[in-house]
Backbone as numpy.savetxt, mean C-alpha at the origin, in Angstrom:
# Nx Ny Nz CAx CAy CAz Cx Cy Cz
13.96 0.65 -7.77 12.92 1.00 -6.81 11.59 0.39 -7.22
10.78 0.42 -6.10 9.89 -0.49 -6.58 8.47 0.47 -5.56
7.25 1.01 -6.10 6.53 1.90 -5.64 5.19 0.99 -5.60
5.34 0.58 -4.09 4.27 -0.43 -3.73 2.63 0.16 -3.18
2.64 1.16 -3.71 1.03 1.56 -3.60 1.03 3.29 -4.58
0.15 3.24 -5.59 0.04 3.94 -6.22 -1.38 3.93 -7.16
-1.85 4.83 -7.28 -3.10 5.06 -8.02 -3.17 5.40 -9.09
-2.37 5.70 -10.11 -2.18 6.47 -11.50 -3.24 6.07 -12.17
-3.81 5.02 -11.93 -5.03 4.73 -12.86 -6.32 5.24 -12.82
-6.57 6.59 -11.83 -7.40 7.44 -11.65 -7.25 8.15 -12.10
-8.97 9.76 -12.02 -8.89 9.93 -13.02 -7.95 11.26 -12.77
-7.14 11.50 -12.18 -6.27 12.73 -12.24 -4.86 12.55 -12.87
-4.67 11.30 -13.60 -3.84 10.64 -14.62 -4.39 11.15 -15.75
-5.63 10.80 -16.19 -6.19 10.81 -17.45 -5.46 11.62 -18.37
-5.34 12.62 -17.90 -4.37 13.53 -19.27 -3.61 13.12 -19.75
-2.43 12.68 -18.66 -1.42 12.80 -19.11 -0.48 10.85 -18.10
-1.32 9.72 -18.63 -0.67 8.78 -17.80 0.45 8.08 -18.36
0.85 7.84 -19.45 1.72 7.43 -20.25 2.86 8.33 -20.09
2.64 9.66 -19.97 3.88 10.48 -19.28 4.36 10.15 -18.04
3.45 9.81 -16.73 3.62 9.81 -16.02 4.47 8.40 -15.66
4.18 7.36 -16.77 4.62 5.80 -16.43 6.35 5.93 -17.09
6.27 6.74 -17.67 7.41 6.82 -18.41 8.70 7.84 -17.45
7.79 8.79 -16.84 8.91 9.50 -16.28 9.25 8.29 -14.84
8.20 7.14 -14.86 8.48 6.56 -12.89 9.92 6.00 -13.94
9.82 5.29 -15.06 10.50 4.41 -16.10 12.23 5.23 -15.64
11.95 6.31 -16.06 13.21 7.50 -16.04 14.13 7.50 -14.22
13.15 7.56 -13.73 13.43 7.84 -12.68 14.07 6.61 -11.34
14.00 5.33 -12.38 14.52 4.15 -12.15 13.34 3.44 -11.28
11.85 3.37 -11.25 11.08 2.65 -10.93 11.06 1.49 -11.79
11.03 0.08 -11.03 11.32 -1.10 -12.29 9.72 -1.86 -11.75
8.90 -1.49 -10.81 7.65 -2.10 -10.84 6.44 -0.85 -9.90
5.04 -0.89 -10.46 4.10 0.09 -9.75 3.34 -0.84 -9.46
3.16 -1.25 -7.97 1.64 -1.70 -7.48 0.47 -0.88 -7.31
-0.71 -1.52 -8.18 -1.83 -0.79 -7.76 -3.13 -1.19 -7.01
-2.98 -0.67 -5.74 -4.32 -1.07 -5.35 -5.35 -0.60 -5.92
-6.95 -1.63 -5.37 -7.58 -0.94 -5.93 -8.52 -0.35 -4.94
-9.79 0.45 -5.14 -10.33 1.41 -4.26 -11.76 0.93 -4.42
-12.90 0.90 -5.23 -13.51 0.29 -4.89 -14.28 -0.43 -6.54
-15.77 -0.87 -7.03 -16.02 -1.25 -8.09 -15.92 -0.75 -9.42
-15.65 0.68 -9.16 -15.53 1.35 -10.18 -14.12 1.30 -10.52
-13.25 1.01 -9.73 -11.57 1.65 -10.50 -10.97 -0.11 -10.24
-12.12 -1.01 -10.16 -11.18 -2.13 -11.00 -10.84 -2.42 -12.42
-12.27 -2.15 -13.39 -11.86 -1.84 -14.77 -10.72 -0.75 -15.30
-10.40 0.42 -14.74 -9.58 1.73 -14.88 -7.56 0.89 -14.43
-8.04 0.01 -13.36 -6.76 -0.48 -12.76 -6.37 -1.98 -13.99
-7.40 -2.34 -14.45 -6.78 -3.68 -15.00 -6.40 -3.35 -16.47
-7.07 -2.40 -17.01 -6.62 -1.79 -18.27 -5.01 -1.00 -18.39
-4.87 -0.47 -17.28 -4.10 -0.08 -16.63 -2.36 -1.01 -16.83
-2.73 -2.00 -16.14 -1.89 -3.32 -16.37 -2.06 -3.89 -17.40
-3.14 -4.27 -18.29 -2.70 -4.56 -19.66 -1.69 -3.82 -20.69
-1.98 -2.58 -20.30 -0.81 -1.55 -21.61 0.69 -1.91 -21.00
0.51 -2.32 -19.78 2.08 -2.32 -19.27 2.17 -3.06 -18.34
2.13 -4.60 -18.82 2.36 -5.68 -18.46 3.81 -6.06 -17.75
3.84 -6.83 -16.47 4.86 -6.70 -15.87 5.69 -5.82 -15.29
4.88 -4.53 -15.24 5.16 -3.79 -14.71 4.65 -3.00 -13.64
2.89 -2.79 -14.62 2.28 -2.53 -13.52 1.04 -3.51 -12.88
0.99 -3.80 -11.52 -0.06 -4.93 -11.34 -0.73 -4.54 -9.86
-1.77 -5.39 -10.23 -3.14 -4.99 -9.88 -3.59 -6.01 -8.31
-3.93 -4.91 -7.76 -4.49 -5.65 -6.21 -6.14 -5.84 -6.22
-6.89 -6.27 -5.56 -8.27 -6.02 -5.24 -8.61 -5.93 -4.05
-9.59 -4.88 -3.45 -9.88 -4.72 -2.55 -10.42 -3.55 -2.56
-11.56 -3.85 -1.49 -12.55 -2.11 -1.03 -12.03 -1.24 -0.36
-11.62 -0.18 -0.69 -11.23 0.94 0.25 -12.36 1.07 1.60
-11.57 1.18 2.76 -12.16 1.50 3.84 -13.22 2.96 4.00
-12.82 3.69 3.07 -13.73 4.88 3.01 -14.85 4.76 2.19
-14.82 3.78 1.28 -15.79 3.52 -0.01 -16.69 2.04 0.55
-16.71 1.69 1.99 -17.55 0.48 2.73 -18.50 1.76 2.60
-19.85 0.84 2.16 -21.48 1.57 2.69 -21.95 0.68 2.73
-23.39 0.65 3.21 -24.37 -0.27 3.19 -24.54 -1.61 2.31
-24.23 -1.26 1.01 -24.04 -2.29 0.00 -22.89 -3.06 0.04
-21.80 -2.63 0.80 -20.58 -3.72 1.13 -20.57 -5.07 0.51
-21.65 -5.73 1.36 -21.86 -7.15 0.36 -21.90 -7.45 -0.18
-22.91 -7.00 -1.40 -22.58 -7.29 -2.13 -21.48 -6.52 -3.22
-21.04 -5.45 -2.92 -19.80 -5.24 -3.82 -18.58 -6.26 -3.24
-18.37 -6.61 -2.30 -17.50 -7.85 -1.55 -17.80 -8.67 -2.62
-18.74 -9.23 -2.73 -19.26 -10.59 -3.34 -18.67 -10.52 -4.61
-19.15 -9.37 -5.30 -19.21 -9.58 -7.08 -17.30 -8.89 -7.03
-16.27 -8.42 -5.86 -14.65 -8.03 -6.04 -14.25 -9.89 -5.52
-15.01 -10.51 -4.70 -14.33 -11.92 -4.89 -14.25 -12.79 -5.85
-15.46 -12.87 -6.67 -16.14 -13.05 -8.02 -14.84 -13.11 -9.14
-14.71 -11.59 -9.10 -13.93 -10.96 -10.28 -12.54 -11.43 -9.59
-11.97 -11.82 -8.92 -10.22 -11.79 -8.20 -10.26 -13.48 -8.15
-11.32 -14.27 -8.23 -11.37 -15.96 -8.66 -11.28 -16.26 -10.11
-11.73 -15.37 -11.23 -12.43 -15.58 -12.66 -11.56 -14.73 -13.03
-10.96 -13.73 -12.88 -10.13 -12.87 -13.62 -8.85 -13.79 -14.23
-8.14 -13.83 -15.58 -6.85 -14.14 -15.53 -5.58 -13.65 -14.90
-6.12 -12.23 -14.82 -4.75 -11.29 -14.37 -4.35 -11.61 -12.51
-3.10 -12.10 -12.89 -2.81 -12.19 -11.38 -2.61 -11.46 -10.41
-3.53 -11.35 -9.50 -3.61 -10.05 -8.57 -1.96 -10.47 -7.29
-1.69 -9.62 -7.08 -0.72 -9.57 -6.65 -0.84 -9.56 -4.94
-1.89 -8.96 -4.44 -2.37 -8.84 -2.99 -3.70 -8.30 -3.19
-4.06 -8.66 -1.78 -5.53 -8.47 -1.42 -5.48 -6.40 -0.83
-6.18 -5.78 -1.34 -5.54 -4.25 -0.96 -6.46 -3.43 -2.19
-6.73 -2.32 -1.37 -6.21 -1.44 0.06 -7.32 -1.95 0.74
-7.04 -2.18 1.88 -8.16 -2.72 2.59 -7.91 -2.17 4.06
-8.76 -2.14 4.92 -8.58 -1.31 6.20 -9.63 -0.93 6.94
-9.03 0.20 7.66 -10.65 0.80 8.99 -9.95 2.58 8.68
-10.80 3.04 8.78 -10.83 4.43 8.38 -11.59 5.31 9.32
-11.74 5.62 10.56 -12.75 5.89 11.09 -11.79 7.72 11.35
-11.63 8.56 10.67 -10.55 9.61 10.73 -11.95 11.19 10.37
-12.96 10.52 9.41 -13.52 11.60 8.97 -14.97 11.34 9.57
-15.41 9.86 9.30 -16.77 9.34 9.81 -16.78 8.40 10.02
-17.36 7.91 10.77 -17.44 6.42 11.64 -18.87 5.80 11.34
-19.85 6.66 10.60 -21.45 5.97 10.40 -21.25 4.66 9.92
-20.29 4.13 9.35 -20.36 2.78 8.54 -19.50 2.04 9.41
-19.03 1.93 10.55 -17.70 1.55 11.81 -17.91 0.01 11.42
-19.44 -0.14 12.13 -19.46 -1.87 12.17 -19.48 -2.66 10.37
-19.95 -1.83 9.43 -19.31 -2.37 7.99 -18.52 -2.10 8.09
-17.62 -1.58 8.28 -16.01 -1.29 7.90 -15.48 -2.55 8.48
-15.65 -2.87 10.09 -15.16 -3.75 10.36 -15.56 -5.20 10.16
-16.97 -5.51 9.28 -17.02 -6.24 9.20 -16.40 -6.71 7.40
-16.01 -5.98 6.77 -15.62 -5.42 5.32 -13.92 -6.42 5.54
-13.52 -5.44 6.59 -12.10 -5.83 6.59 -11.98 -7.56 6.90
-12.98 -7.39 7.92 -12.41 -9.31 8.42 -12.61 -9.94 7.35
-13.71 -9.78 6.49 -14.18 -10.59 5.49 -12.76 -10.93 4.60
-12.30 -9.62 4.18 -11.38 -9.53 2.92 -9.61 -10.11 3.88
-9.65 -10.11 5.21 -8.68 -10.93 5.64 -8.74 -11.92 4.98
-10.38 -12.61 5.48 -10.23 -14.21 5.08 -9.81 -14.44 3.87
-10.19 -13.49 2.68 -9.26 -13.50 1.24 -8.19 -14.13 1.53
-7.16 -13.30 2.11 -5.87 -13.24 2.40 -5.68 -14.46 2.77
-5.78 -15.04 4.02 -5.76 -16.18 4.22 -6.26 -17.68 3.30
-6.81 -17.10 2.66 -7.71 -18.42 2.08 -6.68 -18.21 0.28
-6.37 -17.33 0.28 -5.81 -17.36 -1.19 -3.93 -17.39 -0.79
-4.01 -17.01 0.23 -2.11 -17.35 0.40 -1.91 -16.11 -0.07
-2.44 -14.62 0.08 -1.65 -13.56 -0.66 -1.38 -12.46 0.06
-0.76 -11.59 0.17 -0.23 -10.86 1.24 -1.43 -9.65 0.94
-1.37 -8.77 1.95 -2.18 -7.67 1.70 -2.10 -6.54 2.09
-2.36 -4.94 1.51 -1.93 -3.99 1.82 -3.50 -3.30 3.06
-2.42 -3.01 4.07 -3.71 -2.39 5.07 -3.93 -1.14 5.07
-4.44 -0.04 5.17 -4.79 0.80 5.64 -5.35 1.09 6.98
-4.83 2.12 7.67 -5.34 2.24 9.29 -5.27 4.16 9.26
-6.79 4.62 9.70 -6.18 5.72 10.40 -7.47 6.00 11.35
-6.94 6.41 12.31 -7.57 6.50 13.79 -8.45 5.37 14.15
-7.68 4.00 13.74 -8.52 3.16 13.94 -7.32 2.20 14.51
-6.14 2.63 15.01 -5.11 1.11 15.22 -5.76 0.24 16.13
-6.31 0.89 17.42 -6.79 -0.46 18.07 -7.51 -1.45 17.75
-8.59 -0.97 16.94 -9.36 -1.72 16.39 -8.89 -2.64 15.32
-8.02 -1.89 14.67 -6.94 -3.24 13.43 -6.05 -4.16 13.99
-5.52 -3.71 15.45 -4.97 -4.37 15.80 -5.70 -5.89 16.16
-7.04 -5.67 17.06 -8.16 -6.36 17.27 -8.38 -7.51 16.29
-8.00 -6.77 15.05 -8.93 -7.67 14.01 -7.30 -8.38 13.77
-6.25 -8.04 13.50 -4.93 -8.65 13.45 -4.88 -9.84 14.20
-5.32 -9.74 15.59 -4.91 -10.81 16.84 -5.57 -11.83 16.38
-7.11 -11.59 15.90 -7.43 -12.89 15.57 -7.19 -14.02 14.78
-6.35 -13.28 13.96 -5.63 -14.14 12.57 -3.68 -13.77 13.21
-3.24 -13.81 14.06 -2.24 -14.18 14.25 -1.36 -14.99 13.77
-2.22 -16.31 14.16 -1.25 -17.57 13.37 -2.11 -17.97 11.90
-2.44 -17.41 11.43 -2.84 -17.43 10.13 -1.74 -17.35 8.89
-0.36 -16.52 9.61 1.01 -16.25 8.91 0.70 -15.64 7.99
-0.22 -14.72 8.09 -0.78 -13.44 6.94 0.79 -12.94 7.04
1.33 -11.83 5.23 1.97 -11.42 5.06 1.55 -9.75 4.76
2.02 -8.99 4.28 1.84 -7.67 3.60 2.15 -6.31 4.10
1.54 -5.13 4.08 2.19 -3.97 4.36 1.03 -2.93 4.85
1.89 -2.92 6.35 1.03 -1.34 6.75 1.20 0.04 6.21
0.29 -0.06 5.35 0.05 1.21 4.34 0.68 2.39 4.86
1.17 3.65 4.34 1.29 5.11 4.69 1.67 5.28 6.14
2.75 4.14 6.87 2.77 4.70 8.15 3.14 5.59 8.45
2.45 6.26 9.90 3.07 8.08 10.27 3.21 7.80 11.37
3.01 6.68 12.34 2.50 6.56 13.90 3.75 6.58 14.81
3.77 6.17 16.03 4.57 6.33 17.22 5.41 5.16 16.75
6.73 5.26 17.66 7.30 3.81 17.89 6.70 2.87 18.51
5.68 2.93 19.03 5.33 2.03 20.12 4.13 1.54 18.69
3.33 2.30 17.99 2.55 1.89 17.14 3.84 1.08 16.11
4.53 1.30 16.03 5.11 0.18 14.95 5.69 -0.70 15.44
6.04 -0.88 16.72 5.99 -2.05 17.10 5.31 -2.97 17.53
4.40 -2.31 17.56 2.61 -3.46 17.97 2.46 -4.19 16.27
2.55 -2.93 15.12 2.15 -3.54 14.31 3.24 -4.91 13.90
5.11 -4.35 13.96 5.64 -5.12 13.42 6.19 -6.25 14.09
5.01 -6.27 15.56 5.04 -8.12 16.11 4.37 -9.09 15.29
3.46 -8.68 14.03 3.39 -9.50 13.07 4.48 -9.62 12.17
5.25 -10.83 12.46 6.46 -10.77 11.52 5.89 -10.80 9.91
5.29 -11.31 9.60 4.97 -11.13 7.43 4.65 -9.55 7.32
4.78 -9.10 8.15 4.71 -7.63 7.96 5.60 -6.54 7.95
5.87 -5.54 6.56 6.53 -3.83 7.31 5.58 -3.09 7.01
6.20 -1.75 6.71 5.68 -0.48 6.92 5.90 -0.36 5.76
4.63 0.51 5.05 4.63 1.08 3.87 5.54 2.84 4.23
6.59 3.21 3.45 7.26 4.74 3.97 6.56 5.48 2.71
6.07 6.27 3.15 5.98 7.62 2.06 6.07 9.05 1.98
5.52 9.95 1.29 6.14 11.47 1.27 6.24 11.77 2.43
5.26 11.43 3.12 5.09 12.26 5.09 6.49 12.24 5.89
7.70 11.21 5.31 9.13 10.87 5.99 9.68 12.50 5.46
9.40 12.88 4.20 10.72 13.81 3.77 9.69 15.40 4.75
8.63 15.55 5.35 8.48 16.48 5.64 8.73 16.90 7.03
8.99 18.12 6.99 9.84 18.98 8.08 9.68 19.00 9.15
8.29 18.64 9.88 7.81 18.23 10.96 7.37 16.79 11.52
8.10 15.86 10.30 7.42 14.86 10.71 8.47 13.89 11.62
7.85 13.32 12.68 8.55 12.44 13.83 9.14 10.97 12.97
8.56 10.75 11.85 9.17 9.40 11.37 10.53 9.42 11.21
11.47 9.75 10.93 12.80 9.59 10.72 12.67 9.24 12.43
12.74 9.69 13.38 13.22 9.51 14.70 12.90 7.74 14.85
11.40 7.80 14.94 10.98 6.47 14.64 11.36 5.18 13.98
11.76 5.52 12.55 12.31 4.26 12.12 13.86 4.07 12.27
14.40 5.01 13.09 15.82 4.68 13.62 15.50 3.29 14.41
14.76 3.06 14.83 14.52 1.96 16.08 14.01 0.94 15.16
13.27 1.11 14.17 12.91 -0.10 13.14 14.20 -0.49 11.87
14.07 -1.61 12.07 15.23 -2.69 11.48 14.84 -1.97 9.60
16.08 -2.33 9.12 15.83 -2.30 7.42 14.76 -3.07 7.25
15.09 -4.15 7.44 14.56 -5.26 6.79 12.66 -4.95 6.71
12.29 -4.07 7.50 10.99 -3.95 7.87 10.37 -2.83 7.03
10.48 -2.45 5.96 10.18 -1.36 5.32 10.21 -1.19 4.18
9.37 -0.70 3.28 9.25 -0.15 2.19 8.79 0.44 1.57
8.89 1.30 0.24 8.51 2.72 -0.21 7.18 2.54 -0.69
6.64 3.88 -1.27 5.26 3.46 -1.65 5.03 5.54 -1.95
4.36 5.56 -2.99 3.62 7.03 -3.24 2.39 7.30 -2.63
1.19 6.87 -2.69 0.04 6.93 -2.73 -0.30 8.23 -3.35
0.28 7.69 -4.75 0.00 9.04 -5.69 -1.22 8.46 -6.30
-2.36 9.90 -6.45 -1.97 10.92 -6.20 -1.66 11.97 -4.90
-2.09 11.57 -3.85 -1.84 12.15 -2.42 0.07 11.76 -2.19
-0.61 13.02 -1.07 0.87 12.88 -0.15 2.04 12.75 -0.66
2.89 14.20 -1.59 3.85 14.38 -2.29 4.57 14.53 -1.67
6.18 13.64 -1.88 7.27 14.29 -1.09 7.95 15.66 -1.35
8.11 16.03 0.01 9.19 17.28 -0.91 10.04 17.17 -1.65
10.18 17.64 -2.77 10.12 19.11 -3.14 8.60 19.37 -3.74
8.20 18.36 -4.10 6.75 18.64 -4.74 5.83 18.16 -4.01
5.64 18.75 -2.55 4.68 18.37 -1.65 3.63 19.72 -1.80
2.38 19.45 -1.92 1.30 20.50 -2.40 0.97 20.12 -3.91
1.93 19.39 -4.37 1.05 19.07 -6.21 1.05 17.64 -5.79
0.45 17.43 -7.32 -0.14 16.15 -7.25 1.22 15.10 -7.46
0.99 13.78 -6.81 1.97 13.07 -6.44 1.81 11.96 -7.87
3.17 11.44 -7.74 3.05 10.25 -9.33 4.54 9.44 -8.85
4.46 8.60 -9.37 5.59 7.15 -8.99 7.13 7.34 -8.85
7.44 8.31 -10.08 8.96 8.68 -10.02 9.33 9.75 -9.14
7.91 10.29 -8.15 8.59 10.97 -6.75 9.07 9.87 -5.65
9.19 8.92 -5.84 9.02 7.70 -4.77 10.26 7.71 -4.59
11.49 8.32 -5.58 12.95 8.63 -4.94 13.07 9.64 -4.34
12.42 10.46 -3.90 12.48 11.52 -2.63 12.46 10.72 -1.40
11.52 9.81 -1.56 11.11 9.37 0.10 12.84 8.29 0.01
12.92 7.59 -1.05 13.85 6.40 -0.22 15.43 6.95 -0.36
15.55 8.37 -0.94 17.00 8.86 -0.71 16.85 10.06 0.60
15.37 10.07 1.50 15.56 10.50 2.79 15.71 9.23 3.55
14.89 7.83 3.23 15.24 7.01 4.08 16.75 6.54 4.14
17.27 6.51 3.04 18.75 6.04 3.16 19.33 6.95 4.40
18.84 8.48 3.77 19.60 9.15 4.88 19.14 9.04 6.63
18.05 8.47 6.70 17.69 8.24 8.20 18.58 6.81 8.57
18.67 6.01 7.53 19.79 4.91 7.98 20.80 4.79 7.61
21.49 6.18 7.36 22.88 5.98 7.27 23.65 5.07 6.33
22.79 5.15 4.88 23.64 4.42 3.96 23.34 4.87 2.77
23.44 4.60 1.67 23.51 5.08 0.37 22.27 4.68 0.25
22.20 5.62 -1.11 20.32 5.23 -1.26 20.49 3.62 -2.53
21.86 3.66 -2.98 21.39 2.48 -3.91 21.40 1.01 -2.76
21.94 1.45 -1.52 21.82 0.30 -0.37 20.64 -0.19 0.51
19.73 1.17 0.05 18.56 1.34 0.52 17.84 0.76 -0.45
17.91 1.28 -1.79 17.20 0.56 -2.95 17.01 -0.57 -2.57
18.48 -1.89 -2.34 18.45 -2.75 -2.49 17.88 -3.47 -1.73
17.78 -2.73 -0.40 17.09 -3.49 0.42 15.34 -3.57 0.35
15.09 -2.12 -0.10 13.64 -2.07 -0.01 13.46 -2.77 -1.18
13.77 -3.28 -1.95 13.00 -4.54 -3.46 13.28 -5.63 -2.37
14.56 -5.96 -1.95 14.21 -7.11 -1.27 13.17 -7.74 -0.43
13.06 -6.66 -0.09 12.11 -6.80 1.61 10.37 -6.89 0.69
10.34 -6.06 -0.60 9.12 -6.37 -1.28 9.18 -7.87 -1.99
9.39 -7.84 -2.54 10.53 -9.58 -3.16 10.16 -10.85 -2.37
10.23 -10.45 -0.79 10.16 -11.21 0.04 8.17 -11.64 0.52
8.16 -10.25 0.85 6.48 -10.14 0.99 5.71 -10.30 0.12
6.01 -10.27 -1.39 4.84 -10.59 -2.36 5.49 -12.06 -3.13
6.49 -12.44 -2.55 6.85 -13.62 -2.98 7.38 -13.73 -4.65
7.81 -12.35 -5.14 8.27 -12.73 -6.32 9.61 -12.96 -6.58
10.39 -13.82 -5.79 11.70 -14.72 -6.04 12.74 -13.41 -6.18
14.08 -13.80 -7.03 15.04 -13.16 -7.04 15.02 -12.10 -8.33
């Protein structure tokens, strides 16, 4: 398994993170992507990946909730650091529109995201999105880079069928699945009956959004087999068939070979 968005390098790790890398270890996680959130948790994320090289690796990008006024230049000095850094960033992420709690920053947000597209495009690297109550508007910003053949993953999807199929007419793209599939009210299992394997893959966004059984505590990497032994069961196959597919389908999108 492979847990393509995760935060452990914050500070609700601190106690105890070497436990936590060890139990994803246990629990048969063989790689943790980490995005990052904004100037402060790129040092926390790259230290992060030095203790545990090849295993765990590091994205850049401004969280959509953490755009303010200063955008620019924190943009400036995260392109800076993702040109000059040695460590190979793996995707451009978490990056997105967030307009769910406050919208005062709407037109930075959206001007935040196009910017850090052009990353994407201009560096050849796939990227993790974030969207909430903002699809039209991502979609907006999507159309314009259409044939750009951007790759990467719609973060934490929860949305309609009709929302995942708007999103997954960008073919370099699936769906990020996480805890929200294993809970009791949620419409996604119905939903990704209609979405292909090939279009999907797991992800924690630990510390948020725990699958059941440990939904209400804090979330960490080796829960990431809750979500993909409910997805097996929404597609009707074994979860090591599911495994195999969801590394592939990551494999494929971040381009790391066989």
């Amino acid at each position: 398994m492979i847990d393509t968005h995760s935060h452990i390098y914050g500070l609700e790790f601190d106690t105890d993170r070497d436990e936590v890398v060890g139990r994803a270890r246990e629990a048969g996680v063989e790689a943790i992507f980490l995005p990052n959130i904004n100037a402060e948790t790129i040092q926390p994320m790259l230290q992060l990946c030095g203790q545990y090289p090849g295993y765990c690796f590091p994205m850049m990008g401004l969280h959509p909730e953490d755009v303010k006024e200063d955008f620019s230049s924190v943009l400036a000095r995260m392109h800076e650091i993702l040109l000059q850094t040695p460590t190979p960033y793996i995707a451009i992420g978490e990056v997105g529109l967030d307009f769910y709690w406050d919208e005062t920053y709407r037109e930075q947000q959206l001007e935040a995201f196009e910017s850090q597209i052009c990353w994407v495009r201009d560096l050849s690297l796939p990227v993790v999105i974030h969207s909430r109550n903002a699809h039209r508007e991502l979609l907006e910003v999507m159309e314009r880079h259409r044939s750009d053949g951007l790759t990467g993953i719609f973060h934490c999807f929860g949305g309609t069928l009709e929302e995942a199929r708007e999103l997954l007419s960008f073919p370099g793209f699936v769906l990020g699945i996480g805890g929200i599939l294993t809970y009791k009210k949620s419409t996604l299992p119905e939903v990704l009956r209609e979405v292909p394997m090939e279009r999907v893959v797991v992800e924690t966004d630990a510390p948020y959004l725990s699958p059941v059984p440990y939904r209400g505590k804090r979330n960490e990497s080796a829960y990431v087999v809750y979500t993909l032994q409910r997805l097996a069961e929404v597609y009707g196959c074994t979860p090591t068939e599911m495994e195999e597919m969801t590394n592939k389908n990551v494999k494929r999108i971040f381009n790391l070979g066989n």
